[in-house]
DSSP file (Angstrom, degrees, kcal/mol; ACC not computed):
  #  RESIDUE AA STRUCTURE BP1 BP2  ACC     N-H-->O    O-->H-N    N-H-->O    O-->H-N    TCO  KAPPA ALPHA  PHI   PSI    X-CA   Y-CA   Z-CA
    1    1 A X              0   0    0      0, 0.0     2,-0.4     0, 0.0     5,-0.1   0.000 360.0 360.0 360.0 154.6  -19.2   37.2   17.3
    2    2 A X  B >   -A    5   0A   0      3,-0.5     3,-0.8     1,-0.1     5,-0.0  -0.752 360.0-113.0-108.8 140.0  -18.4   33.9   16.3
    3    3 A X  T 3  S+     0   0    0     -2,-0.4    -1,-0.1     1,-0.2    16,-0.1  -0.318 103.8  22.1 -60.3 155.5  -18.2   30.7   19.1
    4    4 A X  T 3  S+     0   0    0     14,-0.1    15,-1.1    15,-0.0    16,-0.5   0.418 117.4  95.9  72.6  -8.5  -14.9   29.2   19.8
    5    5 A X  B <   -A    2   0A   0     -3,-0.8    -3,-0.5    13,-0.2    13,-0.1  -0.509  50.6-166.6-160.4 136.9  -13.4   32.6   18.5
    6    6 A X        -     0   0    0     -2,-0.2    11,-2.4     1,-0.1     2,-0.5  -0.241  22.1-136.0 -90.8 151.9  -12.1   35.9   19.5
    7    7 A X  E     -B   16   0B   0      9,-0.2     2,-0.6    -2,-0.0     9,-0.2  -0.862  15.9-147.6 -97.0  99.4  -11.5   38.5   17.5
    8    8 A X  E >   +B   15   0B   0      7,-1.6     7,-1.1    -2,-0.5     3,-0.6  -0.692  20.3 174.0-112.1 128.3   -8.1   40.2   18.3
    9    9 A X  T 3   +     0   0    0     -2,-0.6    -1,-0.2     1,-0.2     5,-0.0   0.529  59.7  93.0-114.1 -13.5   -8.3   44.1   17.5
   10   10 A X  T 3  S+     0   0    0      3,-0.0     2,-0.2     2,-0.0    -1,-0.2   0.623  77.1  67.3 -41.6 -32.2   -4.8   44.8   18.9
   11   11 A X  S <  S-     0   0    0     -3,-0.6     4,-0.1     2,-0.3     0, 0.0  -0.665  87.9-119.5 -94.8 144.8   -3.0   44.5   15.3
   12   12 A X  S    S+     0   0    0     -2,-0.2     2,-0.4     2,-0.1    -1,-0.0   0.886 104.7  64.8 -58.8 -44.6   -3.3   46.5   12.6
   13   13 A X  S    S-     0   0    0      1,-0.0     2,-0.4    -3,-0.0    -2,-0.3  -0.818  90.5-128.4 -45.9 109.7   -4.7   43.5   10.7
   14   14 A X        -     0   0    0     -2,-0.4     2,-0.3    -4,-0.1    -5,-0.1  -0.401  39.7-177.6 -65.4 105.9   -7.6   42.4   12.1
   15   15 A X  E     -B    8   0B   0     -7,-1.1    -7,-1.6    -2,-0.4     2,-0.5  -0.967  33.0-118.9-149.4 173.2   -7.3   38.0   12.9
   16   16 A X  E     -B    7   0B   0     -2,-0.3     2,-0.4    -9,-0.2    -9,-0.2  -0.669  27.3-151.3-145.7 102.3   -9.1   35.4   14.1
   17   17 A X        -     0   0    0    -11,-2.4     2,-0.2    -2,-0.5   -11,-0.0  -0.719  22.5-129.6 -73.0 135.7   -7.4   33.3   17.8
   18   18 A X        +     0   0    0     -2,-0.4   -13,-0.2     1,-0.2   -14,-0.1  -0.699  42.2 161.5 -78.9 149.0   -8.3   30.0   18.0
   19   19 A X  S    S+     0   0    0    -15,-1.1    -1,-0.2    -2,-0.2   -14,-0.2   0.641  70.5  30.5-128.1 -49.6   -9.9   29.4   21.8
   20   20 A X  S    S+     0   0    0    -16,-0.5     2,-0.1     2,-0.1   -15,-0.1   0.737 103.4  92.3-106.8 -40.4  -11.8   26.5   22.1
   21   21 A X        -     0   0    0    -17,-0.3     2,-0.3     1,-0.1    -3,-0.0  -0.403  58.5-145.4 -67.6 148.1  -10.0   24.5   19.6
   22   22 A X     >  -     0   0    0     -2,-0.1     4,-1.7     1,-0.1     5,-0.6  -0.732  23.8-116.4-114.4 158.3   -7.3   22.3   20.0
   23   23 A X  H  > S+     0   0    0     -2,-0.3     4,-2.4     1,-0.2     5,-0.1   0.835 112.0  56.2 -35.0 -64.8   -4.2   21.2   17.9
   24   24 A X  H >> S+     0   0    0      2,-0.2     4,-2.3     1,-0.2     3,-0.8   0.958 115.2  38.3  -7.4 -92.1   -5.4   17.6   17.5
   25   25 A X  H 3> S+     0   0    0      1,-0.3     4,-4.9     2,-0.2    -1,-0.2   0.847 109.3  54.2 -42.9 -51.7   -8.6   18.7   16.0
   26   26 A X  H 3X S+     0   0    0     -4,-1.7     4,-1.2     2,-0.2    -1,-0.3   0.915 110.8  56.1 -36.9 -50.0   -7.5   21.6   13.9
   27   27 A X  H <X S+     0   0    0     -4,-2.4     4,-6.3    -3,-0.8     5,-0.2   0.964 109.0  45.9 -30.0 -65.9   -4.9   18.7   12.3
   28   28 A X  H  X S+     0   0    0     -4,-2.3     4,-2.1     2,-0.2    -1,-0.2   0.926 108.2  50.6 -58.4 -45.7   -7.7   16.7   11.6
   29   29 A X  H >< S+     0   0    0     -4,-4.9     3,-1.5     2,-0.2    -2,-0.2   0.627 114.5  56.5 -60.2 -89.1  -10.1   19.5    9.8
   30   30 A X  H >X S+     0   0    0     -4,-1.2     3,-2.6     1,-0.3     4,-2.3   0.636 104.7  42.6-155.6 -90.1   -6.8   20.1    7.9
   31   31 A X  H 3X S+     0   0    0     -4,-6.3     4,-0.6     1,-0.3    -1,-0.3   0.605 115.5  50.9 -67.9   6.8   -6.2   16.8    6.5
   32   32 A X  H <X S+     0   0    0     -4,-2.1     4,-2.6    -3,-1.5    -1,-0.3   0.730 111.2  49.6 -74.5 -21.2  -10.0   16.3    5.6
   33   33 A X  H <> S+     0   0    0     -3,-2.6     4,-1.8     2,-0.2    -2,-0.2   0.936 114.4  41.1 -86.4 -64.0  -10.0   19.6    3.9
   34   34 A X  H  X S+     0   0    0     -4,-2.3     4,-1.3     2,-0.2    -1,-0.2   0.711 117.8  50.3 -80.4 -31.7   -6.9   18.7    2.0
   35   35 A X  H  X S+     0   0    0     -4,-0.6     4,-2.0    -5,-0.3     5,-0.5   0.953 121.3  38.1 -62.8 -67.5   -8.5   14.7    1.3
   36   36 A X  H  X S+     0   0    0     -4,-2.6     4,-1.6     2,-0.2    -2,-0.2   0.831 113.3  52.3 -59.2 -31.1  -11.6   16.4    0.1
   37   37 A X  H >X S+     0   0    0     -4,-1.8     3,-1.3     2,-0.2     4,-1.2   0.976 121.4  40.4 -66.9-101.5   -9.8   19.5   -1.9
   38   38 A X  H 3X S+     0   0    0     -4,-1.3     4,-1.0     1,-0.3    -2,-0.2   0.251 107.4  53.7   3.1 -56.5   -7.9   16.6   -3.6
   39   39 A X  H 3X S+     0   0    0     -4,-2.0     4,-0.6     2,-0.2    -1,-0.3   0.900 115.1  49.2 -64.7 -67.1  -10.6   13.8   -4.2
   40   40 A X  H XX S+     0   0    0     -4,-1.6     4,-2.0    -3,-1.3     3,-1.8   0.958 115.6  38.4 -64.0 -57.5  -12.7   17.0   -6.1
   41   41 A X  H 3X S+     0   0    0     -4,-1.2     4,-2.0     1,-0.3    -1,-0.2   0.956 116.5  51.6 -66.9 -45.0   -9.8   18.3   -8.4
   42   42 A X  H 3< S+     0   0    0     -4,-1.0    -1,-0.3    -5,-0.3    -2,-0.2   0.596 108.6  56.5 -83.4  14.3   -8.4   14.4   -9.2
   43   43 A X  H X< S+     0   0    0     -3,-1.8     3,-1.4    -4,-0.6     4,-0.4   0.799 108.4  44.1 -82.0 -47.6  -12.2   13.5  -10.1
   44   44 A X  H 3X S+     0   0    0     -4,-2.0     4,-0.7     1,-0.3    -2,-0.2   0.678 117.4  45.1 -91.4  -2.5  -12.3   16.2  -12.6
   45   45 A X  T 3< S+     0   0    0     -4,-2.0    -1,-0.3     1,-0.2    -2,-0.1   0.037 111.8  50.6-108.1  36.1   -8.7   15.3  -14.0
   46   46 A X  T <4 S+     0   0    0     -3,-1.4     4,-0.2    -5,-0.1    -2,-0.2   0.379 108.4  55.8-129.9   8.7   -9.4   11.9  -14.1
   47   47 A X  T  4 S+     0   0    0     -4,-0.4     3,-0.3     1,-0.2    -2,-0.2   0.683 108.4  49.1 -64.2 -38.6  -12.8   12.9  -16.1
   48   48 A X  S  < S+     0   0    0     -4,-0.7    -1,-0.2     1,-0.2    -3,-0.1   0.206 104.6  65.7-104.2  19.0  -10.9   14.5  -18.5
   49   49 A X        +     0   0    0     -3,-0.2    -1,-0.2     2,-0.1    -2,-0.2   0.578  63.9 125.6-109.6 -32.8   -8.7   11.6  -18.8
   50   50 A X        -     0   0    0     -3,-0.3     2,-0.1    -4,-0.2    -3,-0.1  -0.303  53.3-115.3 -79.3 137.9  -10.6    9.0  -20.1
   51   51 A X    >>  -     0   0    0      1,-0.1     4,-1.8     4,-0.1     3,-1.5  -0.249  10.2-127.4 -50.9 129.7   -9.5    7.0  -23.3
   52   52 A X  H >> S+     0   0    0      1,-0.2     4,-1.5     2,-0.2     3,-0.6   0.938 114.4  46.7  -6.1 -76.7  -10.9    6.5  -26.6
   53   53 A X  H 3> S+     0   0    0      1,-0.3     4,-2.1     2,-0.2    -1,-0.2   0.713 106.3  55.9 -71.3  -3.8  -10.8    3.0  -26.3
   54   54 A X  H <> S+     0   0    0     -3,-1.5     4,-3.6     2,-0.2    -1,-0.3   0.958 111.5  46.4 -63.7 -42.0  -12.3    3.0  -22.7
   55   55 A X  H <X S+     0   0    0     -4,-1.8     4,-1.4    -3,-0.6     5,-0.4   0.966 112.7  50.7 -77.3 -89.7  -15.5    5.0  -24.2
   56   56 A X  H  X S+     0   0    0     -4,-1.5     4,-2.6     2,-0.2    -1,-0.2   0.717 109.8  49.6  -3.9 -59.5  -15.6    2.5  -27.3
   57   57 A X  H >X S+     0   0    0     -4,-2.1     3,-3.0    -5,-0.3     4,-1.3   0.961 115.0  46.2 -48.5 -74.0  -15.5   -0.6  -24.8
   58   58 A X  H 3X S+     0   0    0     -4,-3.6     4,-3.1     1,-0.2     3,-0.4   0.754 117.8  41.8 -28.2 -42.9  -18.5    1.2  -22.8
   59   59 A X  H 3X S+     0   0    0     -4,-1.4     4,-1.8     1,-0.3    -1,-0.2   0.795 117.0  44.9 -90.5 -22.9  -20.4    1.9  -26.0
   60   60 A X  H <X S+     0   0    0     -3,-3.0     4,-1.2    -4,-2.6    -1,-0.3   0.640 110.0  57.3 -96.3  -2.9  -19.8   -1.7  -27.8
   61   61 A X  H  X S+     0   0    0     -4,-1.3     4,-2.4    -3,-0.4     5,-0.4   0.911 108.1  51.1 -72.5 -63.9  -20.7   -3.5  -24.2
   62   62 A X  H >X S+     0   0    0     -4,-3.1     4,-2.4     1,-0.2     3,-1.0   0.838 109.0  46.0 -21.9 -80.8  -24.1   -1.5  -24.6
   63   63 A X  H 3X S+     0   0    0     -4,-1.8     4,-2.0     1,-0.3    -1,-0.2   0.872 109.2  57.0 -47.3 -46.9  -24.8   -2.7  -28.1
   64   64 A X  H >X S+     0   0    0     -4,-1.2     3,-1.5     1,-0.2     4,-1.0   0.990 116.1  41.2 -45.2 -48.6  -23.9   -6.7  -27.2
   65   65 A X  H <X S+     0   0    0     -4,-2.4     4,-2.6    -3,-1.0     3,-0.3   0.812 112.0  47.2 -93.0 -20.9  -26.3   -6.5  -24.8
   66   66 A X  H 3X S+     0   0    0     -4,-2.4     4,-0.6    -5,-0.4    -1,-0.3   0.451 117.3  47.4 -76.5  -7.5  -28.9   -4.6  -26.5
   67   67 A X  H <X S+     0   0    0     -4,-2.0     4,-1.2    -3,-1.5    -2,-0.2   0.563 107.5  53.6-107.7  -0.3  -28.4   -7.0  -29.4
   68   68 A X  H  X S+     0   0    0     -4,-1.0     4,-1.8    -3,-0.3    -2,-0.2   0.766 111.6  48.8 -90.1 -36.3  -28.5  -10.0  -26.9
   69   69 A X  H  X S+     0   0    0     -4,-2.6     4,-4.0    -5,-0.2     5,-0.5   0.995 109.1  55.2 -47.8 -58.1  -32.0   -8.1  -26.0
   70   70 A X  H  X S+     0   0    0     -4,-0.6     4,-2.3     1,-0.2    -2,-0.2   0.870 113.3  38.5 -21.4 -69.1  -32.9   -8.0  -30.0
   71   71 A X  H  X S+     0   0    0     -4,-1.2     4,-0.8     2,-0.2    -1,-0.2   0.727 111.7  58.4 -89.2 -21.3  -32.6  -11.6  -30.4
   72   72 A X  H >X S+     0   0    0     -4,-1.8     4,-1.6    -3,-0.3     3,-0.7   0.985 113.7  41.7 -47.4 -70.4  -34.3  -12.6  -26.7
   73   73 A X  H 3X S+     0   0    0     -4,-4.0     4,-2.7     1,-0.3     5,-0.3   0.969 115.0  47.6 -64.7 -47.2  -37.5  -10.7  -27.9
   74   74 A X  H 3X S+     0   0    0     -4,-2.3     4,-4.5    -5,-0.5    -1,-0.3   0.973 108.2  55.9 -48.9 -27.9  -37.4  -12.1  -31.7
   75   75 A X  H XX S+     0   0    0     -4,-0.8     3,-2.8    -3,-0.7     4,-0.9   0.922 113.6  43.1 -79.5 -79.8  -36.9  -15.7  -29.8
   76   76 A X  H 3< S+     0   0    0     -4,-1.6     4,-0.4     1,-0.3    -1,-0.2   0.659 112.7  54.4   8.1 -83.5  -40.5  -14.4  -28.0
   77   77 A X  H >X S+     0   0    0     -4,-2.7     4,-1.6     2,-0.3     3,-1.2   0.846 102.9  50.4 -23.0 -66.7  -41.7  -13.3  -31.3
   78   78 A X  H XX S+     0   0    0     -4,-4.5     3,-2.4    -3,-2.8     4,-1.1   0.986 110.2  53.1 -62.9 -56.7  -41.2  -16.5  -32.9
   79   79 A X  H 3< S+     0   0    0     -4,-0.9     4,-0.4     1,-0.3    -1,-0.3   0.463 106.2  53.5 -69.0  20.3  -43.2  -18.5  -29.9
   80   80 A X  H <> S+     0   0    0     -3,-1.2     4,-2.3    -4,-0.4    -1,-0.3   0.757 105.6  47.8 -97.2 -29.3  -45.8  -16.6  -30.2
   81   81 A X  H XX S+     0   0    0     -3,-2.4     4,-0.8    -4,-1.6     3,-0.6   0.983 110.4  57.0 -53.8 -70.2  -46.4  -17.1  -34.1
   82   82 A X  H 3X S+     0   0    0     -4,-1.1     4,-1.3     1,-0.3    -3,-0.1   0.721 105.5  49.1 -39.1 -70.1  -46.0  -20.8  -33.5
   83   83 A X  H >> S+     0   0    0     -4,-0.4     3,-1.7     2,-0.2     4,-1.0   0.811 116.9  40.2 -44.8 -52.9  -48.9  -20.7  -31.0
   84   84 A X  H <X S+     0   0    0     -4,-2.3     4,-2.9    -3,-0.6     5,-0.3   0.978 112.1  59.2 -49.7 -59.2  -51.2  -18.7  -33.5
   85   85 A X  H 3< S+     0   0    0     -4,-0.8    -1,-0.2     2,-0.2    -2,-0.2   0.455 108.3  42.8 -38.0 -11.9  -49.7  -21.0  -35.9
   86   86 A X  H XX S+     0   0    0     -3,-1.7     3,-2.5    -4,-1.3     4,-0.6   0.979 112.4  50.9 -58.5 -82.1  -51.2  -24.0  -33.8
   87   87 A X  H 3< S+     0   0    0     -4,-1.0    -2,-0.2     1,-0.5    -3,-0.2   0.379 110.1  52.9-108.0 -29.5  -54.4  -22.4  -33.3
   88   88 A X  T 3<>S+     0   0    0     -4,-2.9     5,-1.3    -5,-0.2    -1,-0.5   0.420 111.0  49.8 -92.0   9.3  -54.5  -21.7  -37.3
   89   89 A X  T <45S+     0   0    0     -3,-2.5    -2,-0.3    -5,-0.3    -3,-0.1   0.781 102.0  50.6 -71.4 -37.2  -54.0  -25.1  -37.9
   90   90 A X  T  <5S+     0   0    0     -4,-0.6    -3,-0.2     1,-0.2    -2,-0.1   0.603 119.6  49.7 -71.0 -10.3  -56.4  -26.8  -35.7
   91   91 A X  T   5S-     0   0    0     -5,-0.2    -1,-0.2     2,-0.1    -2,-0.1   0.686 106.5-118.6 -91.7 -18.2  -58.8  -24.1  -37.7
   92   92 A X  T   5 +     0   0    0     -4,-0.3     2,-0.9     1,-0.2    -3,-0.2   0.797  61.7 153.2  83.4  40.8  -57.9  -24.6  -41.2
   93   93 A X      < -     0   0    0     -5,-1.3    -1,-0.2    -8,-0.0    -2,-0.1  -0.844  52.9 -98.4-112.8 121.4  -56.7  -20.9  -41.4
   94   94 A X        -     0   0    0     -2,-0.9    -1,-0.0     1,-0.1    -3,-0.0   0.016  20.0-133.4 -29.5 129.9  -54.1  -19.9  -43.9
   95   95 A X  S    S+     0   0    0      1,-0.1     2,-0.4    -6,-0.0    -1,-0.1   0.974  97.3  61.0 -47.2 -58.3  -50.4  -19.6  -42.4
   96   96 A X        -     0   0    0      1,-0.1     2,-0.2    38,-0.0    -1,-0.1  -0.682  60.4-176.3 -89.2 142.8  -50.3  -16.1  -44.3
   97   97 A X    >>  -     0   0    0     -2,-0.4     3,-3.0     1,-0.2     4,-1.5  -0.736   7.4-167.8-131.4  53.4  -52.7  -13.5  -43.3
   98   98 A X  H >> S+     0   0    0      1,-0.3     4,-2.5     2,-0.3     3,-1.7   0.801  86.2  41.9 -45.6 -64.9  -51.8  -10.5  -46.1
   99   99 A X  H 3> S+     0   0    0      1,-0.3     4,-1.4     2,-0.2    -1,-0.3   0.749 113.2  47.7 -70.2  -8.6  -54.0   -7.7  -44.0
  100  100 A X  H <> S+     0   0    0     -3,-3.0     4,-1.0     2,-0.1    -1,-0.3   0.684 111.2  55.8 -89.8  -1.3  -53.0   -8.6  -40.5
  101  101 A X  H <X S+     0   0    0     -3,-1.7     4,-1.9    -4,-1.5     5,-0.3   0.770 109.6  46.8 -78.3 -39.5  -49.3   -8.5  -42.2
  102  102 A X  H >X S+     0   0    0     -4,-2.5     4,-1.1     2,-0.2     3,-0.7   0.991 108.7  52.3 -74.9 -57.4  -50.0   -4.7  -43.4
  103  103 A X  H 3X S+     0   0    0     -4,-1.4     4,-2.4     1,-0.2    -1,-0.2   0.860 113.0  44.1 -60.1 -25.9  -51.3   -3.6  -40.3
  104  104 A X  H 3X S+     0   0    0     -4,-1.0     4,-0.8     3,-0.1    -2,-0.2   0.813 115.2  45.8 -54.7 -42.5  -48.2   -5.0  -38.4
  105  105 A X  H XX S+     0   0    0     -4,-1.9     3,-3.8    -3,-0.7     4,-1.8   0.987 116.1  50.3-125.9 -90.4  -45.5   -3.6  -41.0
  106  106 A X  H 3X S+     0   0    0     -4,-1.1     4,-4.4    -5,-0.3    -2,-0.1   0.787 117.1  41.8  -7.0 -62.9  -47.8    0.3  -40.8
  107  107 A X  H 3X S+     0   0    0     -4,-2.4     4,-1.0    -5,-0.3    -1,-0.3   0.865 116.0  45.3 -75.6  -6.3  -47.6    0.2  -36.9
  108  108 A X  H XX S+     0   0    0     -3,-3.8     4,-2.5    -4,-0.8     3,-1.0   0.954 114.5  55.0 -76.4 -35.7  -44.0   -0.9  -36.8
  109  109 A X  H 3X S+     0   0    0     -4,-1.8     4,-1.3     1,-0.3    -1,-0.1   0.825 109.7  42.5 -45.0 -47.5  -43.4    1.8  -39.6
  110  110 A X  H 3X S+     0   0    0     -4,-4.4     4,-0.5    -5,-0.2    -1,-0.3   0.570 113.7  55.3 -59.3 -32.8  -44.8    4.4  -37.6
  111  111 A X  H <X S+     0   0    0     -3,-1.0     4,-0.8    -4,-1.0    -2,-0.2   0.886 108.0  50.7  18.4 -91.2  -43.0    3.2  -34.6
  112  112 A X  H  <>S+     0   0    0     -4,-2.5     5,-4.8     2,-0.2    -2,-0.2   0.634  96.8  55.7 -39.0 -56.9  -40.1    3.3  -36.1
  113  113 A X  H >X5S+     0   0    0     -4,-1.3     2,-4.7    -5,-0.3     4,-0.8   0.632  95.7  74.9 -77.3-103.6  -39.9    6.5  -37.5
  114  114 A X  H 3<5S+     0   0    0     -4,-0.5    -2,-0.2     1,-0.3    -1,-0.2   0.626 111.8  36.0   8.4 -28.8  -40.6    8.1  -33.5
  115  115 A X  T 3<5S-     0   0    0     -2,-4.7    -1,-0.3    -4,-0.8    -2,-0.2   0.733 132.4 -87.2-120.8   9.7  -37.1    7.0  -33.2
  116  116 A X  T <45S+     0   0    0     -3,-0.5     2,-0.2     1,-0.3    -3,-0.2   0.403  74.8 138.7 124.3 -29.2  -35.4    7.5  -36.2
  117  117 A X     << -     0   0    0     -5,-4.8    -1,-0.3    -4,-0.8    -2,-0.1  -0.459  44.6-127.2 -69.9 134.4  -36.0    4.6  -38.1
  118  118 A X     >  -     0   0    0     -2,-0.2     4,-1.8     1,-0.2     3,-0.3  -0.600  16.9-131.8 -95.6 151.0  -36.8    4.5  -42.2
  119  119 A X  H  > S+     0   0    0      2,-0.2     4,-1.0     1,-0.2     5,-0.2   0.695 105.2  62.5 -68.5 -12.6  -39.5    2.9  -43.2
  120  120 A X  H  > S+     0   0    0      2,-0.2     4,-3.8     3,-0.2    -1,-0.2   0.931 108.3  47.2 -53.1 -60.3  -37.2    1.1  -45.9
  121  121 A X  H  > S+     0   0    0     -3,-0.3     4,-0.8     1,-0.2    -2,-0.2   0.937 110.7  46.7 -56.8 -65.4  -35.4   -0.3  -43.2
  122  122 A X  H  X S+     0   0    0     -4,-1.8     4,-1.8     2,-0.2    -1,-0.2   0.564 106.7  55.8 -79.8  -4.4  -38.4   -1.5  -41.2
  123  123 A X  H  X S+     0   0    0     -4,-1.0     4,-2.3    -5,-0.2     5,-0.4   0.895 117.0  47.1 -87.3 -50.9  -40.6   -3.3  -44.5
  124  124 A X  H  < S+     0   0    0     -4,-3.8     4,-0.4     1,-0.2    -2,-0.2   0.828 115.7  42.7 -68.6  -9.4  -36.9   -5.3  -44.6
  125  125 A X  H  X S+     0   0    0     -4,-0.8     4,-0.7     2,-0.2     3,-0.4   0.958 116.0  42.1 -62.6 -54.2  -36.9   -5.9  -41.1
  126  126 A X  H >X S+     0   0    0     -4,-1.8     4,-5.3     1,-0.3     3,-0.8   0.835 107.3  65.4 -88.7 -37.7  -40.3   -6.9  -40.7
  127  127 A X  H 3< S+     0   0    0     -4,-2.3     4,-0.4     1,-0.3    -1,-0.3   0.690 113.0  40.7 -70.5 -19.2  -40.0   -9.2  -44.3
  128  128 A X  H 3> S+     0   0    0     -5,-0.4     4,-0.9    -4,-0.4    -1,-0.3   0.822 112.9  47.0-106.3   0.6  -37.5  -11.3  -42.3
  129  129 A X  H <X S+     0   0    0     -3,-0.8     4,-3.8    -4,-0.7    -2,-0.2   0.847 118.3  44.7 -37.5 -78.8  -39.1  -11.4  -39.2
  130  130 A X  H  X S+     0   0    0     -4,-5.3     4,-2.4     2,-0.2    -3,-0.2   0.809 109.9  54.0 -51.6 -28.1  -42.3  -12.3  -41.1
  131  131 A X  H  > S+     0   0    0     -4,-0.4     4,-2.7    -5,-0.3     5,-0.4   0.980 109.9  53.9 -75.1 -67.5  -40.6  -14.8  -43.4
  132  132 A X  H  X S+     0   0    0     -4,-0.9     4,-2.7     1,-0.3     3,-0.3   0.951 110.1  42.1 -46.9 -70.5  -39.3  -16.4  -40.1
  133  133 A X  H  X S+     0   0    0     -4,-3.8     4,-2.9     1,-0.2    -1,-0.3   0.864 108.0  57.2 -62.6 -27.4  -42.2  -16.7  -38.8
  134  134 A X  H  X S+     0   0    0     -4,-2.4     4,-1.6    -3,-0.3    -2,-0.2   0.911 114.9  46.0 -23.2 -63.0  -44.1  -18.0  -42.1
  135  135 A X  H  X S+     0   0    0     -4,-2.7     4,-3.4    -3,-0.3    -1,-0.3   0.828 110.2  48.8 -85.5 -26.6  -41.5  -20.8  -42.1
  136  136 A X  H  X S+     0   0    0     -4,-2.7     4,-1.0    -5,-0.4     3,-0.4   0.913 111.8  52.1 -75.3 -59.9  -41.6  -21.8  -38.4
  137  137 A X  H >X S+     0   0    0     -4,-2.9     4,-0.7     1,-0.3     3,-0.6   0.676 106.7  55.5 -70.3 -10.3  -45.2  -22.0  -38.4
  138  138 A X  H >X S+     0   0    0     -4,-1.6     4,-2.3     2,-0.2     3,-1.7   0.877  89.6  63.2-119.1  19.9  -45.0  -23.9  -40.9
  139  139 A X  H 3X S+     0   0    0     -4,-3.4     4,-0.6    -3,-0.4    -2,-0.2   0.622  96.1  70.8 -35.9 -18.8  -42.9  -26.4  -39.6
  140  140 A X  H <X S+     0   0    0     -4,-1.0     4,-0.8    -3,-0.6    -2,-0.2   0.811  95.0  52.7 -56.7 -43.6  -45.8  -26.9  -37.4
  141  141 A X  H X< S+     0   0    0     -3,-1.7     3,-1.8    -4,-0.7    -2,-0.2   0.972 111.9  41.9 -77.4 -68.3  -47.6  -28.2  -40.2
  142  142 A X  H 3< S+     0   0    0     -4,-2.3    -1,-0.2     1,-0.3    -2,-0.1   0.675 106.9  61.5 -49.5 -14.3  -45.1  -30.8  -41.1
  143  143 A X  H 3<        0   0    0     -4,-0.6    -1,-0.3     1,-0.2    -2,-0.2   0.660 360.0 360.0 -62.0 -45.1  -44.4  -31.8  -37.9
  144  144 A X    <<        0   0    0     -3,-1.8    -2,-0.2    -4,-0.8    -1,-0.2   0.075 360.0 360.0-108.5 360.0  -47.9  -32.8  -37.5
């Protein structure tokens, strides 16, 4: 038997007396039921709802900011050539380095493809990337 209610066996239909409960409360269980019932159903029609252009915005916010990352990490990139580019100047070592350039441009390739990328794509990436740095470091040297 269940607490807080009796079971009334008198009617040909078998139903459920409230005892313990009061109006008040019952009210309240009501209009949470109907708040929560509500809430769930206008979540999934407001799911099914969403625009084109909202879903565009989302998707072209990403990419600004994943291309504001892009250019962060090149910025990186470059100071780190210039400091090797110091550190082969004070040595008398050639700006360009042809085998450490091939093993960079191999592992990016390889890299690259894991995610999708062609290696076509990544020897022109990496040939302006390298270029760049070529020419900042040596701005070092003219600087100096």
């Amino acid at each position: 038997m269940l607490t807080g209610f009796t079971l009334a066996l008198d009617k040909p239909i078998f139903f459920f007396t409230l005892t313990l409960f009061k109006k008040k409360i019952m009210h309240k269980i009501i209009i949470i039921f109907v708040i929560c019932f509500m809430g769930i159903t206008g979540v999934k029609a407001q799911d099914n709802a969403v625009p084109l252009a909202d879903t565009m915005t989302i998707y072209r916010k990403k990419i600004d900011e994943l291309d504001k990352k892009i250019i962060q990490l090149l910025g990186e990139r470059i100071e780190a050539a210039k400091a090797i580019g110091a550190y082969k100047m004070a040595h008398n070592v050639a700006v360009v380095q042809p085998d450490r350039f091939k093993k960079v441009l191999q592992q990016a390739i390889s890299e690259g493809q894991k995610v999708g990328l062609s290696a076509a794509f990544i020897r022109k990436l990496y040939a302006a990337v390298h270029a760049e740095s070529v020419r900042q470091e040596e701005g070092l040297k003219r600087a100096h």
